[in-house]
C-alpha positions as CSV (number, residue, x, y, z in Angstrom):
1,X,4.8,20.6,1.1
2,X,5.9,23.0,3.3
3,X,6.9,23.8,6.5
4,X,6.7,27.1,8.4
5,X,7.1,28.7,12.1
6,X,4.5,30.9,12.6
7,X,4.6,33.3,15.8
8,X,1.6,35.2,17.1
9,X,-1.0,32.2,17.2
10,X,-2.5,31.7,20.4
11,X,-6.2,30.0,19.9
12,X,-8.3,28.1,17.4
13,X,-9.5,31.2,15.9
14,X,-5.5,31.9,15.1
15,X,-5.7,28.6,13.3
16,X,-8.9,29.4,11.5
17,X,-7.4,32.7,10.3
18,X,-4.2,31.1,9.0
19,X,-5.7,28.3,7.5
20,X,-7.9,31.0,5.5
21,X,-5.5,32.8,4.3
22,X,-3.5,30.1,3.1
23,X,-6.4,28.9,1.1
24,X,-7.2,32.5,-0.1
25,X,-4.0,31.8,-2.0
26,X,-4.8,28.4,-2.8
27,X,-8.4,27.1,-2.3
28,X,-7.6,22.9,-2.2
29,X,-4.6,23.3,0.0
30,X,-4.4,21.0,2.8
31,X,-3.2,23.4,6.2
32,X,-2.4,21.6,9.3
33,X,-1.6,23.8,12.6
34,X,0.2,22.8,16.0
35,X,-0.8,25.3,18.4
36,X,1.9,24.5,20.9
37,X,4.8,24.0,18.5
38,X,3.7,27.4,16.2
39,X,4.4,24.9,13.1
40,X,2.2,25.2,9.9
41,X,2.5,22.2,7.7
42,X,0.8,23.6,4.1
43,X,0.3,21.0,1.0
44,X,-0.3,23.4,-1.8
45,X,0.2,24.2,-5.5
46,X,1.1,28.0,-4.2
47,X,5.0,29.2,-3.9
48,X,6.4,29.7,-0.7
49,X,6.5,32.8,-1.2
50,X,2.5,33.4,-1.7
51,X,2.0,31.3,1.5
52,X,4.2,33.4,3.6
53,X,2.7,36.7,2.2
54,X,-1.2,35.3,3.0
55,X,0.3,34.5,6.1
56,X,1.6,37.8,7.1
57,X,-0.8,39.6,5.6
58,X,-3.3,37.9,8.5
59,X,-1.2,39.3,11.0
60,X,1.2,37.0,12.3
61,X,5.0,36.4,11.9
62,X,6.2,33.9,9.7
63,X,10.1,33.4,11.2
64,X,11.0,30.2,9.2
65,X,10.0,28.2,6.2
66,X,11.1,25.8,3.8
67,X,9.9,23.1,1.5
68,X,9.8,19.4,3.0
């Protein structure tokens, strides 16, 4: 599992997106978002790496991340 900060979301539609791209990556990972906190819990096969990237790619700013 990991852990990430993600900067830029501001609405449920910034959690839809992230949570897409994440599974673009990895189609049965598990992607819970809190809004207020900007933290993005992912439970996936994928690397870190490949998370981060998906996530960026969609437009917002991953500033922290790290397995848990």
């Amino acid at each position: 599992m990991y852990e990430l900060q993600v900067e830029g979301m501001t609405c449920g539609g910034c959690v839809r997106s992230v949570t897409k791209s994440v599974q673009s990556v990895d189609g049965g990972a598990k992607v819970d978002v809190d809004l207020p906190s900007k933290k993005v819990r992912v439970e996936t096969q994928a690397s870190l790496d490949a998370v981060k990237a998906a996530i960026s790619d969609a437009g917002y700013d991953v500033t922290a991340g790290a397995a848990v």
